[in-house]
C-alpha positions as CSV (number, residue, x, y, z in Angstrom):
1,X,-65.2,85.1,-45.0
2,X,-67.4,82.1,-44.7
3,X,-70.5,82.5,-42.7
4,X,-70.5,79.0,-41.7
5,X,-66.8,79.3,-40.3
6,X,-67.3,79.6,-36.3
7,X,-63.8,81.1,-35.8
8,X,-64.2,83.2,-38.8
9,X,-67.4,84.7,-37.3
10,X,-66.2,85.7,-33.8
11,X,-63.1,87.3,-35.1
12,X,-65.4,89.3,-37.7
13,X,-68.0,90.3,-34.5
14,X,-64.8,91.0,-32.1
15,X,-63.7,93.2,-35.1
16,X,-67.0,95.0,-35.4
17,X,-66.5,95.2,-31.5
18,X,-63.3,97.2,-31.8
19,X,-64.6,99.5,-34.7
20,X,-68.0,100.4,-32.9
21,X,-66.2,100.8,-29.6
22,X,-63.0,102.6,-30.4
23,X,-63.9,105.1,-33.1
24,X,-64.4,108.3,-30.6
25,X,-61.0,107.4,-28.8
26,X,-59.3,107.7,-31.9
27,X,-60.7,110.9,-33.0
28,X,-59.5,112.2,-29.1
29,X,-56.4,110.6,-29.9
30,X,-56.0,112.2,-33.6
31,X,-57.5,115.8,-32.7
32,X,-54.9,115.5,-29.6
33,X,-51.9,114.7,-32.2
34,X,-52.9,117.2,-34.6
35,X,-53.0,120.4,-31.8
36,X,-49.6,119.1,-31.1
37,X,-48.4,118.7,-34.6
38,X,-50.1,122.4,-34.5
39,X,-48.2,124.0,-31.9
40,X,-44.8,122.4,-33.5
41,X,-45.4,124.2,-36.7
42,X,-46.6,127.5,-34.8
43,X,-42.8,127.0,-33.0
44,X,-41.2,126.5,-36.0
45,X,-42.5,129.6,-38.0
46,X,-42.0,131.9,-34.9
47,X,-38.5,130.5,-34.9
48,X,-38.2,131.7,-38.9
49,X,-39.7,135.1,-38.2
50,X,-37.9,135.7,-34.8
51,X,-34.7,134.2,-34.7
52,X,-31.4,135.2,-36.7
53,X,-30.6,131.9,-38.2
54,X,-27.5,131.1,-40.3
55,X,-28.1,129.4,-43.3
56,X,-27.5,126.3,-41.3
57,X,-30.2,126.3,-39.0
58,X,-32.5,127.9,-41.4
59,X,-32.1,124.7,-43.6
60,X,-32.8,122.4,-40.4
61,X,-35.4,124.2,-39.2
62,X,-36.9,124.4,-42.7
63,X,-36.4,120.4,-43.1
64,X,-37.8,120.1,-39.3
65,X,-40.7,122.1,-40.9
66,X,-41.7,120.0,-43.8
67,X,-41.4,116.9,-41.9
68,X,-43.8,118.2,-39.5
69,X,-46.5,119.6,-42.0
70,X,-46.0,116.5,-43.7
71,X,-46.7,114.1,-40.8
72,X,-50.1,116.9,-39.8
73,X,-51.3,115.9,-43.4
74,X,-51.1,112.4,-42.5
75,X,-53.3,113.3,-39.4
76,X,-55.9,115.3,-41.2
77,X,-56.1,112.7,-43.6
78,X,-57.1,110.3,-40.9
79,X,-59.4,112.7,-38.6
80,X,-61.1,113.1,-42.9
81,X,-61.9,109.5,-42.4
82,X,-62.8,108.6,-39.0
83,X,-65.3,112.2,-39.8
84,X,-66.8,110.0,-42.5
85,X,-67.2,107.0,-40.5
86,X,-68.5,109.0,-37.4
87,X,-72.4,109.4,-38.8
88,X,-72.6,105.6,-39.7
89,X,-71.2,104.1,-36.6
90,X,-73.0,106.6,-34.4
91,X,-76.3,105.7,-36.4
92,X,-75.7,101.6,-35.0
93,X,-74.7,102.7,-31.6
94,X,-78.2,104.2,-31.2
95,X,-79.7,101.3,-32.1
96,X,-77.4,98.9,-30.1
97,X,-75.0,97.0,-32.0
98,X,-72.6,97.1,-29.3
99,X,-74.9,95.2,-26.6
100,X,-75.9,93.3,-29.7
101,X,-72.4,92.3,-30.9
102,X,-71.2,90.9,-27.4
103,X,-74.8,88.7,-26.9
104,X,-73.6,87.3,-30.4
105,X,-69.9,86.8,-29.5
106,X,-71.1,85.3,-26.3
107,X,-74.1,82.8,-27.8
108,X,-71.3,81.9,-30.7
109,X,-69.0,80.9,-27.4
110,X,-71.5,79.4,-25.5
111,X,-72.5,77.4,-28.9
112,X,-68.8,76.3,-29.4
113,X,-68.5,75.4,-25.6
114,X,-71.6,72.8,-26.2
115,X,-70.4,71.8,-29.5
116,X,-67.2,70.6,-28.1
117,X,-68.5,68.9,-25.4
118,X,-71.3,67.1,-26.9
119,X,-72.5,64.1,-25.0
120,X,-75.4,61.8,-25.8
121,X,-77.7,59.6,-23.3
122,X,-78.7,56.4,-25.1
123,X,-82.4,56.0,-24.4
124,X,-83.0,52.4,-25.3
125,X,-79.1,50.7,-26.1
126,X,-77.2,51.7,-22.6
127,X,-74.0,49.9,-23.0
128,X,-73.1,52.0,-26.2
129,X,-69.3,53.7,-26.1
130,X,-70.9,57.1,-26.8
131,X,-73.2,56.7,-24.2
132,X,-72.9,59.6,-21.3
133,X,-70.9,58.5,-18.4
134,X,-72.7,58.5,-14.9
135,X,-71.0,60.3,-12.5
């Protein structure tokens, strides 16, 4: 990423943004997942140890098993990293990055907005083509 890049910049803070933001919604969302995936396993093995399964059904329910500890994994693996991230972002929050980030994105806008629409008022040679039209 160039620092000197203004579209670069903003998508980097808009980024941040998202990250600071977001990160407690996604744990809600992945603790929510995982009691589910939970409660599908906890189904699964009372079916094993309560139901009298043909070999059939016990080789379903042991496939619908695996794919369901497998995919829990995947969600514990994730929760393991948002718990990791959790002590830095919540160290920035206290300190403000989030009010920070959006006076940034909105000074980098507000920047672009006068960039673009530069004019100039000639102070001595008035008939100039870059001169400021009067309204």
């Amino acid at each position: 990423m160039q620092i000197d890049n203004m579209e670069q910049t903003l998508e980097l803070l808009n980024d941040i943004n998202y990250f600071f933001r977001n990160i407690d919604e996604i744990d809600r969302k992945l603790q929510a997942d995982l009691h589910n995936k939970e409660g599908e396993r906890d189904d699964l093995l009372h079916e094993i140890e309560l139901s009298k399964l043909s070999i059939g059904e016990r080789s379903r329910t042991y496939s619908h098993l695996e794919k369901v500890l497998q995919e829990r994994r995947i969600i514990k693996d994730k929760i393991d990293l948002i718990n990791t991230i959790k002590p830095y972002t919540n160290k920035y929050i206290m300190k403000g990055i989030m009010g920070e980030t959006d006076i940034t994105i909105k000074n980098i806008e507000t920047l672009r907005s006068n960039q673009e629409n530069r004019q100039y008022t000639p102070r001595i040679l008035k008939d100039l083509k870059c001169a400021k039209k009067k309204e």
